[in-house]
C-alpha positions in Angstrom: 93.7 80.3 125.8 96.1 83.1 125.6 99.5 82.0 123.9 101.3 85.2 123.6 100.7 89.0 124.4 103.2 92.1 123.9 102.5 95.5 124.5 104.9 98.4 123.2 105.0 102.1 125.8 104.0 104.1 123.4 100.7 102.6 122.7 97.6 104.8 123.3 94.2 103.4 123.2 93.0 107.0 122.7 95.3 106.9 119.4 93.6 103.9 117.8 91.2 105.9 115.5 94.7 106.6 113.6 95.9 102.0 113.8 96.0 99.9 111.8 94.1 96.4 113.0 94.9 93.5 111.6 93.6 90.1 112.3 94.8 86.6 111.5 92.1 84.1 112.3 90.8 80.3 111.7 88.9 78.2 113.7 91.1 76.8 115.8 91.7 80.6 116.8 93.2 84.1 116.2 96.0 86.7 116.4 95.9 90.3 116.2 98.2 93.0 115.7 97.9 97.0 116.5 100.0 99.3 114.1 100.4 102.8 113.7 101.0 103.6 110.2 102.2 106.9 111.1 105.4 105.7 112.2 105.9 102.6 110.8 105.8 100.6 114.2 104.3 97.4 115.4 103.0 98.7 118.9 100.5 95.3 120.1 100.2 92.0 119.3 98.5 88.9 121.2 97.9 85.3 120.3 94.8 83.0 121.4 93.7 79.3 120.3 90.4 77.6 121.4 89.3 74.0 120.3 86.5 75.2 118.0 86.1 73.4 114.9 83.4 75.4 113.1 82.9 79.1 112.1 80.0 79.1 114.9 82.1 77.6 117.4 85.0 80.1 117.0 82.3 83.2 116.6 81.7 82.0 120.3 85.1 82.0 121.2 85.9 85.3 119.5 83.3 87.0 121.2 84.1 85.6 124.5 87.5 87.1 123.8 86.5 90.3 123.5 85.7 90.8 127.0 89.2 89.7 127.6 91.2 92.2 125.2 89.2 95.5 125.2 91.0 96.9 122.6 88.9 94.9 120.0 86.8 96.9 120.9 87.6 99.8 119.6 87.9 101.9 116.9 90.2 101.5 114.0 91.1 103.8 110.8 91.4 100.2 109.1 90.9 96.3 109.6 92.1 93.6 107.9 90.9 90.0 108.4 93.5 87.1 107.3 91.2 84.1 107.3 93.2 80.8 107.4 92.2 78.3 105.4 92.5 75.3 102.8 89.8 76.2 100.7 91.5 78.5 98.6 93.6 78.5 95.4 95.7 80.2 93.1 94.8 81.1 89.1 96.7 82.3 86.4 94.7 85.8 85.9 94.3 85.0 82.5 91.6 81.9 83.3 89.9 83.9 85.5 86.6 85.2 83.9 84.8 88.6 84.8 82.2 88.0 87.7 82.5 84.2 87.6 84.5 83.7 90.2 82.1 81.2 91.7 81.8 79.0 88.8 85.5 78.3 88.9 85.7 77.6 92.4 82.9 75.2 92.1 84.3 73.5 89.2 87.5 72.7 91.3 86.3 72.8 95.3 82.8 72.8 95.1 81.0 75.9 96.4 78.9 75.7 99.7 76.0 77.5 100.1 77.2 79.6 103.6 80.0 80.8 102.1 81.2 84.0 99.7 83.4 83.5 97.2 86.0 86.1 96.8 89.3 86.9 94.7 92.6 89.2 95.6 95.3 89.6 93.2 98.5 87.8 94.5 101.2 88.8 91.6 100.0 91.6 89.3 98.8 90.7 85.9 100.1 87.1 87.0 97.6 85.3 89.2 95.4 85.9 92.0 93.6 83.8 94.9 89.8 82.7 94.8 89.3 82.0 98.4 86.1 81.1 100.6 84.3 82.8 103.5 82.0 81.5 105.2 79.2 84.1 105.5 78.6 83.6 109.3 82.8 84.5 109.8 82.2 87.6 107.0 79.3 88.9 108.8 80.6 88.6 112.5 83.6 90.8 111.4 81.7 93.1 109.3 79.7 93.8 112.2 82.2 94.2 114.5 84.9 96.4 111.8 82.1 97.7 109.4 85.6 99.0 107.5 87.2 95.8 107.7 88.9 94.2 104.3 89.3 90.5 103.7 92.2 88.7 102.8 93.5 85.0 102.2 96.1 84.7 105.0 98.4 82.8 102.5 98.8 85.9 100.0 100.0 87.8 103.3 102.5 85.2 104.4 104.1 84.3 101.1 104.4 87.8 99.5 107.7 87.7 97.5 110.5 88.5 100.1 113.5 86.5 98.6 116.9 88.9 97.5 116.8 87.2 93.9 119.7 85.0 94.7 118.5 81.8 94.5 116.1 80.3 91.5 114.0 77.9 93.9 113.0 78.8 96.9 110.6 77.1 99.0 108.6 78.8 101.8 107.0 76.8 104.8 104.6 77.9 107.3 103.1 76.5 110.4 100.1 77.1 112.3 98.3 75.3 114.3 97.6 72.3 112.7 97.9 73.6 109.0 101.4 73.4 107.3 101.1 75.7 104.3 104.0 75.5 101.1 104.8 77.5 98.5 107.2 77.3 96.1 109.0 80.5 94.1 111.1 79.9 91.1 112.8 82.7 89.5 110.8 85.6 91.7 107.2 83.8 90.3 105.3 81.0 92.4 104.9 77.8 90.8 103.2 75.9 93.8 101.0 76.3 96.8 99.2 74.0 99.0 97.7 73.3 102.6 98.6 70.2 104.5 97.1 68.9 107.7 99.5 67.8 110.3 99.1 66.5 114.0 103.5 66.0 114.5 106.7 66.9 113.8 107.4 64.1 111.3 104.1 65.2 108.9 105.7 68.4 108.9 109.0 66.8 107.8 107.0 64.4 105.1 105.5 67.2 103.5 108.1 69.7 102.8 110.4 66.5 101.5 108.4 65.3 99.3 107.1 68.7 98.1 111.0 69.7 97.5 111.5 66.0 95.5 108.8 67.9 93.2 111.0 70.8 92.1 114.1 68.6 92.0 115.4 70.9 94.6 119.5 71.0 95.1 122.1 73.0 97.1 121.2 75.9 96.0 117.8 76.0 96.9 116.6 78.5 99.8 114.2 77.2 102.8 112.3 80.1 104.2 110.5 79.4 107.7 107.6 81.3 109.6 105.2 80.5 111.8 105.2 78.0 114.7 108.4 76.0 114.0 111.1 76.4 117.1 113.8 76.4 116.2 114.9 74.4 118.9 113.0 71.3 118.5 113.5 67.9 116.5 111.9 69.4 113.1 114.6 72.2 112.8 117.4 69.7 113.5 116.4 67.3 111.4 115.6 70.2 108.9 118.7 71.4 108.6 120.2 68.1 107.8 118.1 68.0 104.5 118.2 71.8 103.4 121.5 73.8 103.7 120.0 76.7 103.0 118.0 77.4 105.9 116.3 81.0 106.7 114.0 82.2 109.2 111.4 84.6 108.1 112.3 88.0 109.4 110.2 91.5 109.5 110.0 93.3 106.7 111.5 97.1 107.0 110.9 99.6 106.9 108.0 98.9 109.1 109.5 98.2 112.7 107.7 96.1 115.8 107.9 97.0 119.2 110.4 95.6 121.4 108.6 93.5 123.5 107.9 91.6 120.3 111.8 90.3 120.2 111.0 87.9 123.5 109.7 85.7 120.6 111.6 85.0 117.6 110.4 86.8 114.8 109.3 84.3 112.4 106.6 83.1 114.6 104.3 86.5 113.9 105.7 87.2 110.6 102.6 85.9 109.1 100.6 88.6 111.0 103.3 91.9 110.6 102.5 90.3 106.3 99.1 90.9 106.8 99.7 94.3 108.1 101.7 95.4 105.5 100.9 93.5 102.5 99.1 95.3 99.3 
């Protein structure tokens, strides 16, 4: 199912050997976004979720979709794939040892055997995640984007983006049915974890009692993205709790197309991250 699809003017499939491609995926779907690095615009972006549960299942569906947006199917000066999921983690830099990467992750999540265990560096000389593929999602995409780089979606969507005002900030983001949290103090992450949630009250449970954690006061900053309206109950009931409330904007100078604003911006500021990020 198609959720959302914009199109800037100026975009020219003929053009896409100079885009950027940038894919946000998990198995309960994907989003994709066109940019042109040239001049630092957002031209395409579309949104589709499928009930797949599995890596197979949404290899299906993601081939199946790409007789419905052709421009998958082109060529691309780069790909990047943000792959969405729980089984991932952040380490100090310091504890993580040269080519082991693997041990560590099975000491802690237990490595599976269709899977690829890889790290990206999240806050130089600080920490970096150790996240897993599965092999069947790496190889689809390798395939398909022979170019194509892999990244943990959450080291897009929480890349530091706070002004330095506030000592404790604490970033939420929803997709689907994964609420992800991270928590900044003083510029550095302290916290980071997935949740699973089917309503609006999980959503709520989760972030209070992660901000009962860190003590969290007046001062303390809220940042939103993702698929929170900011109409609905959550919001309201959010903004009761937090009084510092902020939804997640794009990041200049990069600059997405018009169309875009017929949705508020935090709910593809995850993707625009991913195309930017590193």
């Amino acid at each position: 199912m198609n959720c959302s699809r914009f199109l800037d003017d100026s975009f020219e499939s003929i053009n896409t050997p100079g885009y950027r491609l940038s894919i946000r995926c998990s198995t309960g779907g994907f989003s994709f976004l066109v940019s042109d690095p040239s001049t630092l615009r957002h031209l395409m972006l579309s949104e589709h979720s499928f009930p797949s549960v599995t890596p197979y299942s949404f290899k299906l569906e993601f081939l199946n979709a790409l007789k419905q947006e052709p421009v998958l199917n082109l060529r691309f000066q780069e790909t990047r794939i943000g792959w969405q999921s729980s089984r991932e983690m952040l380490v100090p830099d310091n504890l993580i040892p040269s080519d082991r990467e693997n041990l560590l992750f099975n000491s802690i999540l237990e490595n599976k055997r269709d899977e690829t265990i890889y790290t990206a560096a999240f806050q130089e000389k600080t920490c970096s995640f150790v996240f897993a593929l599965p092999n069947l999602i790496r190889d689809l995409f390798r395939d398909l984007y022979p170019n194509c780089q892999f990244f943990p979606q959450s080291l897009a969507t929480f890349q530091p983006i706070t002004n330095g005002e506030h000592t404790l900030s604490i970033r939420v983001d929803k997709w689907q049915h994964d609420l992800t949290i991270a928590v900044f103090q003083n510029k550095k992450i302290s916290f980071l974890n997935h949740f699973f949630v089917k309503s609006e009250t999980d959503c709520l449970y989760y972030m209070l009692q992660v901000s009962r954690l860190f003590v969290s006061g007046p001062e303390t900053e809220l940042i939103l993205s993702g698929r929170i309206d900011p109409k609905s109950e959550l919001a309201e009931r959010v903004k009761k709790r937090f009084p510092r409330i902020v939804w997640a904007q794009h990041v200049p100078p990069w600059v997405p197309s018009y169309t875009f604003h017929a949705e508020p911006a935090h709910y593809h500021f995850p993707l625009t991250q991913l195309a930017i990020c590193g």
